[in-house]
Structures are given as structure tokens and as C-alpha cells.
HTML snippet that shows the backbone in 3Dmol.js (N, CA, C, O; Angstrom):
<script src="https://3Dmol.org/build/3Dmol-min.js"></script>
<div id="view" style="width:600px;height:400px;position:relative"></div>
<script>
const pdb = `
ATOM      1  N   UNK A   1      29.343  -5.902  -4.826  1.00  0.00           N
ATOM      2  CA  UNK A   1      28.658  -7.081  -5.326  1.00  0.00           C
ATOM      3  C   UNK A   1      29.638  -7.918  -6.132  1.00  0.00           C
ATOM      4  O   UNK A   1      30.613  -7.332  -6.602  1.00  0.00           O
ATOM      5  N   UNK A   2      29.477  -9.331  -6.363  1.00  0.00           N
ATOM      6  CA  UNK A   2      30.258  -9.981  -6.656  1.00  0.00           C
ATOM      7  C   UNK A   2      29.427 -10.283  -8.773  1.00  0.00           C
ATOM      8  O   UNK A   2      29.377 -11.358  -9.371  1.00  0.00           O
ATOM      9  N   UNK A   3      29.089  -9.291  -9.140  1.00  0.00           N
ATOM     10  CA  UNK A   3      28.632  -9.456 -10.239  1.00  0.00           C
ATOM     11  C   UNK A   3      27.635 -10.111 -10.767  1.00  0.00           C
ATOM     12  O   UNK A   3      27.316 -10.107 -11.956  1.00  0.00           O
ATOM     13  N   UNK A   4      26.835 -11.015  -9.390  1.00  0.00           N
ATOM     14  CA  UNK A   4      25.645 -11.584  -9.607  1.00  0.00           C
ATOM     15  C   UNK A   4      24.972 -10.217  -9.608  1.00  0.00           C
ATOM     16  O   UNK A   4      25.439  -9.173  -9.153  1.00  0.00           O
ATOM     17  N   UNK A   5      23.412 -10.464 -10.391  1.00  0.00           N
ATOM     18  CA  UNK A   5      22.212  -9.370 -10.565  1.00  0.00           C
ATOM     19  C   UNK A   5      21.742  -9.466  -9.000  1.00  0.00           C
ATOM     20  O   UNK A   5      21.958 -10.358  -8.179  1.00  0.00           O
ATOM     21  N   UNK A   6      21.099  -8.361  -8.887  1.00  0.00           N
ATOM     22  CA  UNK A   6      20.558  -8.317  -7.446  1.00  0.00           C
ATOM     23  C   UNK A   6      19.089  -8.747  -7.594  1.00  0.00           C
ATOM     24  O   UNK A   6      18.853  -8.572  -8.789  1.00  0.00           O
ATOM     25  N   UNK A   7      18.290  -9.086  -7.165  1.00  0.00           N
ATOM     26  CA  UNK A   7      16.996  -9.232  -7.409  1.00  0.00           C
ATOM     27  C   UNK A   7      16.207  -9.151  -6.387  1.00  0.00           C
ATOM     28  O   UNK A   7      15.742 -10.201  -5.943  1.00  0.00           O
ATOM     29  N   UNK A   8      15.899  -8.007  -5.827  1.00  0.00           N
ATOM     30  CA  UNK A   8      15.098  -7.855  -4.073  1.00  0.00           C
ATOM     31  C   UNK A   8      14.062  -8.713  -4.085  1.00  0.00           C
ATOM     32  O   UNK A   8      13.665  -9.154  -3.006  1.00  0.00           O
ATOM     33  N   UNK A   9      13.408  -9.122  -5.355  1.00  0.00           N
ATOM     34  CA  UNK A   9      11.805 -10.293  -5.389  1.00  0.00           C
ATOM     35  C   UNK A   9      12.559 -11.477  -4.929  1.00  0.00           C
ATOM     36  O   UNK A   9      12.075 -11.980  -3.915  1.00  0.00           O
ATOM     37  N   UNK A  10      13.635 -12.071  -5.406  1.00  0.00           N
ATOM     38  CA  UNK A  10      14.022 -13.589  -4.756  1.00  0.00           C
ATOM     39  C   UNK A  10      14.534 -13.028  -3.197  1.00  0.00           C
ATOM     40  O   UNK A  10      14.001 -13.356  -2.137  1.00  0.00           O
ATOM     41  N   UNK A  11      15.237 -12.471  -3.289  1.00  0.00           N
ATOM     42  CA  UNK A  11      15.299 -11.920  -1.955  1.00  0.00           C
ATOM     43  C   UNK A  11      14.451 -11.833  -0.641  1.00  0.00           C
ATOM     44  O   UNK A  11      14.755 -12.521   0.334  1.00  0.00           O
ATOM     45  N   UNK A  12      13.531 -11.096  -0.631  1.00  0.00           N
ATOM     46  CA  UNK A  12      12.394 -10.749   0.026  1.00  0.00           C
ATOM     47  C   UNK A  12      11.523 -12.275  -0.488  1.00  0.00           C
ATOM     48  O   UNK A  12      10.384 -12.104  -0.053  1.00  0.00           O
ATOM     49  N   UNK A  13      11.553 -13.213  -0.976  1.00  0.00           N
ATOM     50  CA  UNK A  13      10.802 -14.403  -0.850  1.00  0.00           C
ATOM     51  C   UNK A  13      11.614 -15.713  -0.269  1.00  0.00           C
ATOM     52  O   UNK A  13      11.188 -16.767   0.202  1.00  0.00           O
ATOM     53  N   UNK A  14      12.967 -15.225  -0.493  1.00  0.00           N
ATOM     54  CA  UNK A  14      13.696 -16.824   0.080  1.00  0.00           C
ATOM     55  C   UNK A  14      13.892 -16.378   1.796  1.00  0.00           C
ATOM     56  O   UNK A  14      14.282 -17.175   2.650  1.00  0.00           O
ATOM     57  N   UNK A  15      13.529 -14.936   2.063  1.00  0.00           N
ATOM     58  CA  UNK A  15      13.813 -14.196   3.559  1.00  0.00           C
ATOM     59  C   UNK A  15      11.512 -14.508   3.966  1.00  0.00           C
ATOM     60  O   UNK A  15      11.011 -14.486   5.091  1.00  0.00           O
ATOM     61  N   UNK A  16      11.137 -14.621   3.318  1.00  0.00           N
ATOM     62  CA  UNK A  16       9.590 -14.910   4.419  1.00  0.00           C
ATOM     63  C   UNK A  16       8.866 -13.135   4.226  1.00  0.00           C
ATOM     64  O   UNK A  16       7.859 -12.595   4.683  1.00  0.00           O
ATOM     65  N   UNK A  17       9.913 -12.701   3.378  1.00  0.00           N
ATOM     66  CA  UNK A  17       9.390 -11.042   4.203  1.00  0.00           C
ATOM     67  C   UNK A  17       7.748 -10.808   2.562  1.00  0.00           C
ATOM     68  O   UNK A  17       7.384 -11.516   1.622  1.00  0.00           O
ATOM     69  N   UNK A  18       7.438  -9.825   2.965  1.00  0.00           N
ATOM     70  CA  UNK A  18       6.313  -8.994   2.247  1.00  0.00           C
ATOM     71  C   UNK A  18       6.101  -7.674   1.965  1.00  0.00           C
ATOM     72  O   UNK A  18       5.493  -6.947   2.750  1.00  0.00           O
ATOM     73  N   UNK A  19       6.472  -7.351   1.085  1.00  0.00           N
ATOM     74  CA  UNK A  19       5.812  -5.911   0.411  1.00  0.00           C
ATOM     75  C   UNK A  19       5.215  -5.486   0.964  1.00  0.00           C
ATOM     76  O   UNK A  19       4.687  -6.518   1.377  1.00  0.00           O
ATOM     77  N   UNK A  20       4.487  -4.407   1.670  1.00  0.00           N
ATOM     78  CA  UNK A  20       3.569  -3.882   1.947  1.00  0.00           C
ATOM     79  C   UNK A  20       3.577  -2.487   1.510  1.00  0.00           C
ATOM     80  O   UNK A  20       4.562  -1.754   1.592  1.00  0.00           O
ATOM     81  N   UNK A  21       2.275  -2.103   0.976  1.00  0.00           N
ATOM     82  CA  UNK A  21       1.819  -0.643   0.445  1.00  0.00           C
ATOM     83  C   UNK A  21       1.795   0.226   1.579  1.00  0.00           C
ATOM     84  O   UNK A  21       1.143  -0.197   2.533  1.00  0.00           O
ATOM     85  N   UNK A  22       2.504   1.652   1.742  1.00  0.00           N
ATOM     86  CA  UNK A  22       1.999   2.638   2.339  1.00  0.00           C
ATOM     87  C   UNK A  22       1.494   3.716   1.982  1.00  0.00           C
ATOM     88  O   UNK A  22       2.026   4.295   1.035  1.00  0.00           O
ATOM     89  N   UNK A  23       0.339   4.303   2.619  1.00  0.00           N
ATOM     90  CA  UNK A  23       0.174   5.735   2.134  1.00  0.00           C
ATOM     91  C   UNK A  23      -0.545   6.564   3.284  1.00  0.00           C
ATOM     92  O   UNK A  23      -1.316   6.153   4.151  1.00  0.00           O
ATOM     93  N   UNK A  24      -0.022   7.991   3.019  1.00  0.00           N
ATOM     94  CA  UNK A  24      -1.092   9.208   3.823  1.00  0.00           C
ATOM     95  C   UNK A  24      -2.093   9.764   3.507  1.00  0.00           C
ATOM     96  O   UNK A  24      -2.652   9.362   2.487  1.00  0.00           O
ATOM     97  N   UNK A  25      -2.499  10.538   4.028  1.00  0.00           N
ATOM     98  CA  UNK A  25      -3.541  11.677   3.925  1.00  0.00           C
ATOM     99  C   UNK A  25      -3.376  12.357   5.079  1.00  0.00           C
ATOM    100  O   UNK A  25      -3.096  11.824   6.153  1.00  0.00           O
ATOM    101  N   UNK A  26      -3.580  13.824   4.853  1.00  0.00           N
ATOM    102  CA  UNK A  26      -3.750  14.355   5.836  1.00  0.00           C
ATOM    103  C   UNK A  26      -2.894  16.175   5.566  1.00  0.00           C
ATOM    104  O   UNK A  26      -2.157  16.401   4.606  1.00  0.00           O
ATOM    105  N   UNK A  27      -3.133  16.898   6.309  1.00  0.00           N
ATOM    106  CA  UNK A  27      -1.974  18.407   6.134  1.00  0.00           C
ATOM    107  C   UNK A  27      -0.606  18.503   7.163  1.00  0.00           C
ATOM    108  O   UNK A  27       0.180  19.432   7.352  1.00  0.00           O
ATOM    109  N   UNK A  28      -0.669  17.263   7.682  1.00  0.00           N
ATOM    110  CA  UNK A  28       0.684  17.094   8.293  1.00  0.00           C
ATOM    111  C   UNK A  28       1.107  17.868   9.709  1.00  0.00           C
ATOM    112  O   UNK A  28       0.610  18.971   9.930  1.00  0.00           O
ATOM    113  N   UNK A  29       1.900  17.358  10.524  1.00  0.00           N
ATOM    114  CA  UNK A  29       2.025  17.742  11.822  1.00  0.00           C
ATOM    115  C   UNK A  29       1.488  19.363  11.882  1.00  0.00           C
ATOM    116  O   UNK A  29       0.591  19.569  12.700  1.00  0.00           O
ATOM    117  N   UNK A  30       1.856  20.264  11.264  1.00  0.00           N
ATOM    118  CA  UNK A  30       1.622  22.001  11.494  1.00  0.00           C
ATOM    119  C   UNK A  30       0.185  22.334  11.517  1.00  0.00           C
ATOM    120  O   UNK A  30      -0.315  23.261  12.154  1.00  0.00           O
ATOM    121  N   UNK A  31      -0.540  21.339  10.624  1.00  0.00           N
ATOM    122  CA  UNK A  31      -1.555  21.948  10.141  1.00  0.00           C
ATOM    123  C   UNK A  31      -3.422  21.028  10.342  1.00  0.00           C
ATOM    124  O   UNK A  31      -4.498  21.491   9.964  1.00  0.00           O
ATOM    125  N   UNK A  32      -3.171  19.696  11.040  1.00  0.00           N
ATOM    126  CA  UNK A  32      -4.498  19.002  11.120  1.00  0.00           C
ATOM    127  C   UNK A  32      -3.964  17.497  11.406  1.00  0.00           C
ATOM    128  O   UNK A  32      -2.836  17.051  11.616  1.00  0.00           O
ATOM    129  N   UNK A  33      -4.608  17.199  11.365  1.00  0.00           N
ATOM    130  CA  UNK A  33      -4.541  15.434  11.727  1.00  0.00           C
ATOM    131  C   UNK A  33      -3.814  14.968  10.401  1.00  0.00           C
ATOM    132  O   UNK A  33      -3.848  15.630   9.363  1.00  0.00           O
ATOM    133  N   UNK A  34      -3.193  13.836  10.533  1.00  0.00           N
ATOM    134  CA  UNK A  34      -2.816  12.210   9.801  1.00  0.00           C
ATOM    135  C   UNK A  34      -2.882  11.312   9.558  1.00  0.00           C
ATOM    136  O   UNK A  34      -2.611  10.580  10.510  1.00  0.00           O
ATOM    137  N   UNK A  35      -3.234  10.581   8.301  1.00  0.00           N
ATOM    138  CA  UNK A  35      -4.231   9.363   8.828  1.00  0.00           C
ATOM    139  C   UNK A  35      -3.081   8.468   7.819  1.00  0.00           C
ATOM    140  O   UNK A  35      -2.712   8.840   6.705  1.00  0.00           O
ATOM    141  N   UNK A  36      -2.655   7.256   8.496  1.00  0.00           N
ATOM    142  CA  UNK A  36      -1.546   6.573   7.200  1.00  0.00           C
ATOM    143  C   UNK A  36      -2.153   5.433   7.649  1.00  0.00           C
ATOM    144  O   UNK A  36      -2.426   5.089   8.799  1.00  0.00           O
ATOM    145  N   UNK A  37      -2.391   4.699   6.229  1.00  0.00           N
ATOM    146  CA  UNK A  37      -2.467   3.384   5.780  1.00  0.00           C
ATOM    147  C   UNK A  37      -1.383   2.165   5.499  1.00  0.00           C
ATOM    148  O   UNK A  37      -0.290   2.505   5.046  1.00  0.00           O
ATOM    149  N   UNK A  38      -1.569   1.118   5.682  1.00  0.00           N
ATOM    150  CA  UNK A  38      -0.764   0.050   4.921  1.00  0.00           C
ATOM    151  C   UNK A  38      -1.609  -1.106   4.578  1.00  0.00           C
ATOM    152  O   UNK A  38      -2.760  -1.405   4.896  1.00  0.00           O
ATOM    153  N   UNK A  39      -0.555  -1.777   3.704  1.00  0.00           N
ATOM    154  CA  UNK A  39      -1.937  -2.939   3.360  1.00  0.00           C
ATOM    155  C   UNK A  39      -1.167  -3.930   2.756  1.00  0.00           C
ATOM    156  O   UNK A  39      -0.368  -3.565   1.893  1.00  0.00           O
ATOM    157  N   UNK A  40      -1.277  -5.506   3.133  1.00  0.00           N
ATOM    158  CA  UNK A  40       0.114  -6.390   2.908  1.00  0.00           C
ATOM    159  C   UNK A  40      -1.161  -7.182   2.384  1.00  0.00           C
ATOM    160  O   UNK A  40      -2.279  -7.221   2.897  1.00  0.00           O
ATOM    161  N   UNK A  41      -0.595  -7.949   0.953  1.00  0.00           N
ATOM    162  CA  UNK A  41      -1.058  -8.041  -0.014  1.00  0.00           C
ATOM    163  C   UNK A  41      -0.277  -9.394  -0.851  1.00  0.00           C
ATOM    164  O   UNK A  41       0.918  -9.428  -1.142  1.00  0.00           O
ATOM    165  N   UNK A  42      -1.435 -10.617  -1.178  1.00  0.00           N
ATOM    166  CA  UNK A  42      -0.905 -11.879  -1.695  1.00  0.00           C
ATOM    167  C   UNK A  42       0.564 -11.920  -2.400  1.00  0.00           C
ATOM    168  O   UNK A  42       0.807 -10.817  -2.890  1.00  0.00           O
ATOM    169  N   UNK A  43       1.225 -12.509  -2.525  1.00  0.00           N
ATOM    170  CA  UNK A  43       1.840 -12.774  -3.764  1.00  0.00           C
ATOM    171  C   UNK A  43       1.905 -12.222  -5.179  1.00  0.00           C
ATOM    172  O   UNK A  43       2.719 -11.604  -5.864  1.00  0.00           O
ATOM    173  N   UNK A  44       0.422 -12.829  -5.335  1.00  0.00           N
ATOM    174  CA  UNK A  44      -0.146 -12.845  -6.848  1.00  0.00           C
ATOM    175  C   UNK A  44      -1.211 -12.462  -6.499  1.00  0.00           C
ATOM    176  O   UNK A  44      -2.071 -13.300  -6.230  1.00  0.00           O
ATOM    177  N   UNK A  45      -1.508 -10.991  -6.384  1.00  0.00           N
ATOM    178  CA  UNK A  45      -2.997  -9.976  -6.635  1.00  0.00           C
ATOM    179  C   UNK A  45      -3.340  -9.975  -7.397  1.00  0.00           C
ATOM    180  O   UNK A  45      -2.628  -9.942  -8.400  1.00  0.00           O
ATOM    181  N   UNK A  46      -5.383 -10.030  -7.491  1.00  0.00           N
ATOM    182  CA  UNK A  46      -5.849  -9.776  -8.494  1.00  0.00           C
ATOM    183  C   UNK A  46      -5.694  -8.952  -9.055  1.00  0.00           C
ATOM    184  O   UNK A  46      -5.530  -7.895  -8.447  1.00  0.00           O
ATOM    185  N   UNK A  47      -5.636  -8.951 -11.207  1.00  0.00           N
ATOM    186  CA  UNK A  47      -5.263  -8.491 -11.826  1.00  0.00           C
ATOM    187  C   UNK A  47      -5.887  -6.867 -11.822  1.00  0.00           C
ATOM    188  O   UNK A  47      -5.242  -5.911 -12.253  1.00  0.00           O
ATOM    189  N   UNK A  48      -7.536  -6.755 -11.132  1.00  0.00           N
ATOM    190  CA  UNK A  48      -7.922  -5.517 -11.161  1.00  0.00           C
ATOM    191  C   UNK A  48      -6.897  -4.478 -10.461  1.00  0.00           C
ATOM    192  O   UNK A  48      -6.916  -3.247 -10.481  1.00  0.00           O
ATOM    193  N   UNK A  49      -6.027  -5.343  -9.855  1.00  0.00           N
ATOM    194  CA  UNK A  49      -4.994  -4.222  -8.478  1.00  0.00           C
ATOM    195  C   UNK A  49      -4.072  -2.963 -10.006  1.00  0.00           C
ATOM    196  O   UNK A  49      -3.833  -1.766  -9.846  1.00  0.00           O
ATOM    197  N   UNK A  50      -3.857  -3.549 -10.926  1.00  0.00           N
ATOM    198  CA  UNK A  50      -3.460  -3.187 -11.675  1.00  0.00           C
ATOM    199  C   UNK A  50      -3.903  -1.772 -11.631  1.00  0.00           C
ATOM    200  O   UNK A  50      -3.045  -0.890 -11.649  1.00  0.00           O
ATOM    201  N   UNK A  51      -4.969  -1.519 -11.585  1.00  0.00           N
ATOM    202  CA  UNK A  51      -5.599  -0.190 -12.124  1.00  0.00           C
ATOM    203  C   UNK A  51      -5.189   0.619 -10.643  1.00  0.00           C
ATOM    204  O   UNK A  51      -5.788   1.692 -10.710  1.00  0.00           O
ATOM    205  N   UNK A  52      -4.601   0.575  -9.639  1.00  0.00           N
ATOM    206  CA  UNK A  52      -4.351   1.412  -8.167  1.00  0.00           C
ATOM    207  C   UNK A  52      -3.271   2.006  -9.344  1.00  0.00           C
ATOM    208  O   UNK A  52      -2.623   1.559 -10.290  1.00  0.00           O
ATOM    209  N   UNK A  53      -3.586   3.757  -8.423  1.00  0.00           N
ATOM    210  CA  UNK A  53      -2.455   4.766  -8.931  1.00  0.00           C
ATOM    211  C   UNK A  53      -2.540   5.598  -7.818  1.00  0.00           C
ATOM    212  O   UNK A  53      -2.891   5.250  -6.691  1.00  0.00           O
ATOM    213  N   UNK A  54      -2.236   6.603  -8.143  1.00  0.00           N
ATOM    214  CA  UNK A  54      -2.328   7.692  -6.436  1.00  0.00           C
ATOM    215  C   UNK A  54      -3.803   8.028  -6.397  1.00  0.00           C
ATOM    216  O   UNK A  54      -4.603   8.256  -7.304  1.00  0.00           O
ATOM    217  N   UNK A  55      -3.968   7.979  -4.671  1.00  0.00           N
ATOM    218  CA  UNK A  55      -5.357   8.010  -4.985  1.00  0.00           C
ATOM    219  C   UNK A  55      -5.941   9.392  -5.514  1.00  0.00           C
ATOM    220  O   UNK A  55      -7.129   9.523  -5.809  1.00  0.00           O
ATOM    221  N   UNK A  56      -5.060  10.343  -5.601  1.00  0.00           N
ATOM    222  CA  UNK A  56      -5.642  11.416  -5.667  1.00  0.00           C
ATOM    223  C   UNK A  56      -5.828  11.780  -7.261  1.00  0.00           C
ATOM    224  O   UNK A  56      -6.642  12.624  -7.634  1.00  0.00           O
ATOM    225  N   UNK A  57      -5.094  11.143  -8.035  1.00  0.00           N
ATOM    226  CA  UNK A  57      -5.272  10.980  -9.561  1.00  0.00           C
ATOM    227  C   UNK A  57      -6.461   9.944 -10.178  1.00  0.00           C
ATOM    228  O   UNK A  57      -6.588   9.680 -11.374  1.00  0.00           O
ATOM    229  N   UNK A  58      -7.319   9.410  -9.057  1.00  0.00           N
ATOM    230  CA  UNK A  58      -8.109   8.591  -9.478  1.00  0.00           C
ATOM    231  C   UNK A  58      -9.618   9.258  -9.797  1.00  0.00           C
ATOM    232  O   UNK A  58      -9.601  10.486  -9.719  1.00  0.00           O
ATOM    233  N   UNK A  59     -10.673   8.781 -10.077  1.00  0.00           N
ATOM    234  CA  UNK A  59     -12.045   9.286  -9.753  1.00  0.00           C
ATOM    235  C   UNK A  59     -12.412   8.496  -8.095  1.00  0.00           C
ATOM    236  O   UNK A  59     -11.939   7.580  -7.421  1.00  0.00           O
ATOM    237  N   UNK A  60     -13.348   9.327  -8.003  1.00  0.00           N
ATOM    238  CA  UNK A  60     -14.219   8.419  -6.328  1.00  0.00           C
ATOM    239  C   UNK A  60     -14.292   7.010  -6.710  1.00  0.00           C
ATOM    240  O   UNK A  60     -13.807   6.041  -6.125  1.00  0.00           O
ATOM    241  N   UNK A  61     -15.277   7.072  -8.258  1.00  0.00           N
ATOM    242  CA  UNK A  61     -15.833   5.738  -8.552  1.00  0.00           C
ATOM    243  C   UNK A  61     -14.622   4.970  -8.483  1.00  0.00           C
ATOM    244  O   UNK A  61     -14.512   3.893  -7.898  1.00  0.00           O
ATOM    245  N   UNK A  62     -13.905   5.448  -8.979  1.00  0.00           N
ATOM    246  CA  UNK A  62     -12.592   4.090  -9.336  1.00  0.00           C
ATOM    247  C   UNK A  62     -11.567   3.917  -7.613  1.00  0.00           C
ATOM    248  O   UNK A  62     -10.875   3.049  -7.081  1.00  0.00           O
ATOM    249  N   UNK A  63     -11.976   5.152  -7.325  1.00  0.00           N
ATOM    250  CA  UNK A  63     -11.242   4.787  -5.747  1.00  0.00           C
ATOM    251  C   UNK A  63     -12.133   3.984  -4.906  1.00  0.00           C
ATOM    252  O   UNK A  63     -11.618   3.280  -4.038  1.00  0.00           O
ATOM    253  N   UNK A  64     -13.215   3.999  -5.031  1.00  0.00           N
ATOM    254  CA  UNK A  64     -14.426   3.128  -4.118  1.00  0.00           C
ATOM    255  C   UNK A  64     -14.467   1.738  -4.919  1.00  0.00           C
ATOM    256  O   UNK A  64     -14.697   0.747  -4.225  1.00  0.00           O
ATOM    257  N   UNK A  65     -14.294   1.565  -6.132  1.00  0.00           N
ATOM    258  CA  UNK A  65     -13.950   0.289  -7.044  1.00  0.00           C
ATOM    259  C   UNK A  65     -12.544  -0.401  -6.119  1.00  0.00           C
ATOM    260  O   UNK A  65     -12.645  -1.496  -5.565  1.00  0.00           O
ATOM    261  N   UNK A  66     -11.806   0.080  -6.089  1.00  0.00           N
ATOM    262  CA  UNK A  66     -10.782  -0.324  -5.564  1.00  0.00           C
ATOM    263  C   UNK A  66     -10.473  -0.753  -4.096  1.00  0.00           C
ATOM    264  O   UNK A  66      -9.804  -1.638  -3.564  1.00  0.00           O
ATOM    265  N   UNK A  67     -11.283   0.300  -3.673  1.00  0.00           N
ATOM    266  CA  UNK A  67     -11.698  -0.231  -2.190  1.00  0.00           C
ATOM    267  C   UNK A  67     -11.488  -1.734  -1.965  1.00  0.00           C
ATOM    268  O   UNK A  67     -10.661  -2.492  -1.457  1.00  0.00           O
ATOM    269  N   UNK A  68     -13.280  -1.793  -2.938  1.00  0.00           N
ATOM    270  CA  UNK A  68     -13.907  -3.086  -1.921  1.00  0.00           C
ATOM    271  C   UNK A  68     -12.506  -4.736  -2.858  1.00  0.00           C
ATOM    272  O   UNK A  68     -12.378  -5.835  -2.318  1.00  0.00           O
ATOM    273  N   UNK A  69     -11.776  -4.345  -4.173  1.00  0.00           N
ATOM    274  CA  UNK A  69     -10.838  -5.194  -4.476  1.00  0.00           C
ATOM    275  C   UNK A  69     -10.007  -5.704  -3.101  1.00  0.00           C
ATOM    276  O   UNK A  69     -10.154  -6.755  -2.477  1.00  0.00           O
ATOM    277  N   UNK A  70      -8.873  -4.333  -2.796  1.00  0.00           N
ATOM    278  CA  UNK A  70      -8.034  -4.304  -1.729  1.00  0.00           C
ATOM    279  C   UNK A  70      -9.007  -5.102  -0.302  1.00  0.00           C
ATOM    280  O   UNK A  70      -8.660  -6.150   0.242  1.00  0.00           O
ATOM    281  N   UNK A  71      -9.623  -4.697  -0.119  1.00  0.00           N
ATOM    282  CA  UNK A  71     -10.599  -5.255   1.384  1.00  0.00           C
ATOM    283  C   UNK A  71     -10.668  -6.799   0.761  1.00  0.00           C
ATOM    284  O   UNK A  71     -10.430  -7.581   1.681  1.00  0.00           O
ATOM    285  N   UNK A  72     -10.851  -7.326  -0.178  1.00  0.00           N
ATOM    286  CA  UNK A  72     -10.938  -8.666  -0.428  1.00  0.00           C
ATOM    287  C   UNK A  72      -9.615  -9.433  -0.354  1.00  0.00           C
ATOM    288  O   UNK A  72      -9.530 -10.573   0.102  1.00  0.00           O
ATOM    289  N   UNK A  73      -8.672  -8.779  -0.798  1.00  0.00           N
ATOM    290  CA  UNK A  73      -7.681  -9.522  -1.180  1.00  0.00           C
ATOM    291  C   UNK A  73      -6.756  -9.376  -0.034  1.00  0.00           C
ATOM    292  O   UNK A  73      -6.043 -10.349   0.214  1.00  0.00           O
ATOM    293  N   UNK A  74      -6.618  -7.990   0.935  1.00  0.00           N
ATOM    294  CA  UNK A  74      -5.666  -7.852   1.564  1.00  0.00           C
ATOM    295  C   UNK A  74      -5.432  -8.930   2.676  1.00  0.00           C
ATOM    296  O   UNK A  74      -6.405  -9.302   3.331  1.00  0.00           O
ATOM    297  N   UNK A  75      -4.172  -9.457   2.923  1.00  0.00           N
ATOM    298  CA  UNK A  75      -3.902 -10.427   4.004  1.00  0.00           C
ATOM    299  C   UNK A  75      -4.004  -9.554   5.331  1.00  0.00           C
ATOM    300  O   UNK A  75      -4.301 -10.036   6.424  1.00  0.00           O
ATOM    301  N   UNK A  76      -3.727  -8.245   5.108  1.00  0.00           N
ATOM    302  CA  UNK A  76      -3.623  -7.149   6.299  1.00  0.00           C
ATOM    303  C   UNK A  76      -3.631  -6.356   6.350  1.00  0.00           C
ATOM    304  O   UNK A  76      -2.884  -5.752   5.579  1.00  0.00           O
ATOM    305  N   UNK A  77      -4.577  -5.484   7.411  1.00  0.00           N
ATOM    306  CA  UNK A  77      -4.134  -3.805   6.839  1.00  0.00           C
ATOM    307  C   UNK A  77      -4.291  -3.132   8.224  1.00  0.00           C
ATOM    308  O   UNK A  77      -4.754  -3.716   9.204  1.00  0.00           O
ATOM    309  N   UNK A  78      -3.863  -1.848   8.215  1.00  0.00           N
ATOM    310  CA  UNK A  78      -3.353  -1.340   9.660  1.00  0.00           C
ATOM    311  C   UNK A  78      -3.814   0.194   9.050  1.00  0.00           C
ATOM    312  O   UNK A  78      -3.734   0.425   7.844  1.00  0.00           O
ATOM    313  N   UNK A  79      -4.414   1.439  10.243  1.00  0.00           N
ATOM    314  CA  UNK A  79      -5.084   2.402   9.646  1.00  0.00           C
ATOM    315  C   UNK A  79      -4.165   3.199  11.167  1.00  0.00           C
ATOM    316  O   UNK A  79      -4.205   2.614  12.250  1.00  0.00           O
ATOM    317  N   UNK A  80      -3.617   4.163  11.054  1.00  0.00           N
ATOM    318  CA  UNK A  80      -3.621   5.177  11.978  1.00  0.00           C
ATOM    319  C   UNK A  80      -3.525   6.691  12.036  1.00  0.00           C
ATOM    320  O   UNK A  80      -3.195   7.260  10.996  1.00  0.00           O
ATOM    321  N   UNK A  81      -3.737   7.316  12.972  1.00  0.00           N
ATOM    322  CA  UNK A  81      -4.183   8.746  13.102  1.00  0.00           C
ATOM    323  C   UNK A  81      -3.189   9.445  13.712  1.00  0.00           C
ATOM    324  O   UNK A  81      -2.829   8.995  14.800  1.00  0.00           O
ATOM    325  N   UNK A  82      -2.766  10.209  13.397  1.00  0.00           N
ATOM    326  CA  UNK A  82      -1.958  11.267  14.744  1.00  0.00           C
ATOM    327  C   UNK A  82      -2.449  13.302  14.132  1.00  0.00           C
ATOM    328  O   UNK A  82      -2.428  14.028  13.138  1.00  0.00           O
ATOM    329  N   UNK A  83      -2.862  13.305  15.762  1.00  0.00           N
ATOM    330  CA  UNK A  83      -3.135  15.179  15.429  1.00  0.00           C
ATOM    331  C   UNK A  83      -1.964  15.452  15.983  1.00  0.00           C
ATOM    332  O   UNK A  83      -1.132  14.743  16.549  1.00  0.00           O
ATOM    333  N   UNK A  84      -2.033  16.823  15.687  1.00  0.00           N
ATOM    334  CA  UNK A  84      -0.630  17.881  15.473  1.00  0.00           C
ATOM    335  C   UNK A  84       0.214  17.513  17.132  1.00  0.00           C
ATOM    336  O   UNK A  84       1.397  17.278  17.377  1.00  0.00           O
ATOM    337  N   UNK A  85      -1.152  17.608  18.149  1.00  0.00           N
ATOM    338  CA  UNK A  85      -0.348  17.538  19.530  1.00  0.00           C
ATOM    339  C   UNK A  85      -0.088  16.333  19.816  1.00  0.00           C
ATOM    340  O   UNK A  85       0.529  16.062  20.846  1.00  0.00           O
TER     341      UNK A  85
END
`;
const viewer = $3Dmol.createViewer("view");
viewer.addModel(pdb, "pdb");
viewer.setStyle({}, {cartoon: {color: "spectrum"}});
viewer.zoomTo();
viewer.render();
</script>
């Protein structure tokens, strides 16, 4: 680097590109199905997005709270499955 700061946010905005969230569920190729999520998401999300953490550290209530946020706001979201075979 030529001693400028790097900054991947101007980066990834003067390039068109977008963040997008991923995540799994599932016991993984050995053991049951896979189900992975993504979800591409404004700019400037509402401030409730704040409260997303893993979902598994959350309560239901606050994961079903969050739900219907993400379903409002998301520009996109993509859901898929793969079993073991």
C-alpha cells in the first residue's frame, strides 16, 4: 500500500458492490440436511437491525421480531438446502 488508509466501505460503494449477510443451519454434509441463507440489505438499515446477533444467542421472540424487520427491509434474499447425498 502506498500509505493511504484502506477503507473497504468507500471501496465496495465507488465499485456498485453490496454487503450481503450469510448464514447456516443445519448438522452438515455427514450428518442431515443444510439450509444457508443470505440477505442483501439497504445502505442505511433500520436502526432495529442493530439488535441481529447469532441467531442462536437470541430468544424466538427476538428472532421472530427480527424476522418480520429483515423481510421488510431486505432488497434480497436467497434460501437454500442441500442433504448429505
Amino acid at each position: 500500500m502506498d500509505g493511504r488508509r484502506f477503507d473497504a466501505d468507500a471501496r465496495r460503494r465507488a465499485h456498485g458492490a453490496r454487503l450481503i449477510g450469510v448464514d447456516e443451519a443445519g448438522r452438515g454434509p455427514l450428518a442431515g440436511p443444510v439450509v444457508v441463507a443470505a440477505v442483501a440489505l439497504p445502505e442505511e438499515p433500520s436502526p432495529a437491525l442493530r439488535e441481529a446477533r447469532d441467531s442462536k444467542q437470541m430468544t424466538p421472540k427476538s428472532r421472530e421480531k427480527l424476522f418480520g424487520v429483515i423481510g421488510s427491509q431486505a432488497l434480497g434474499v436467497c434460501v437454500a438446502w442441500a442433504h448429505p447425498k
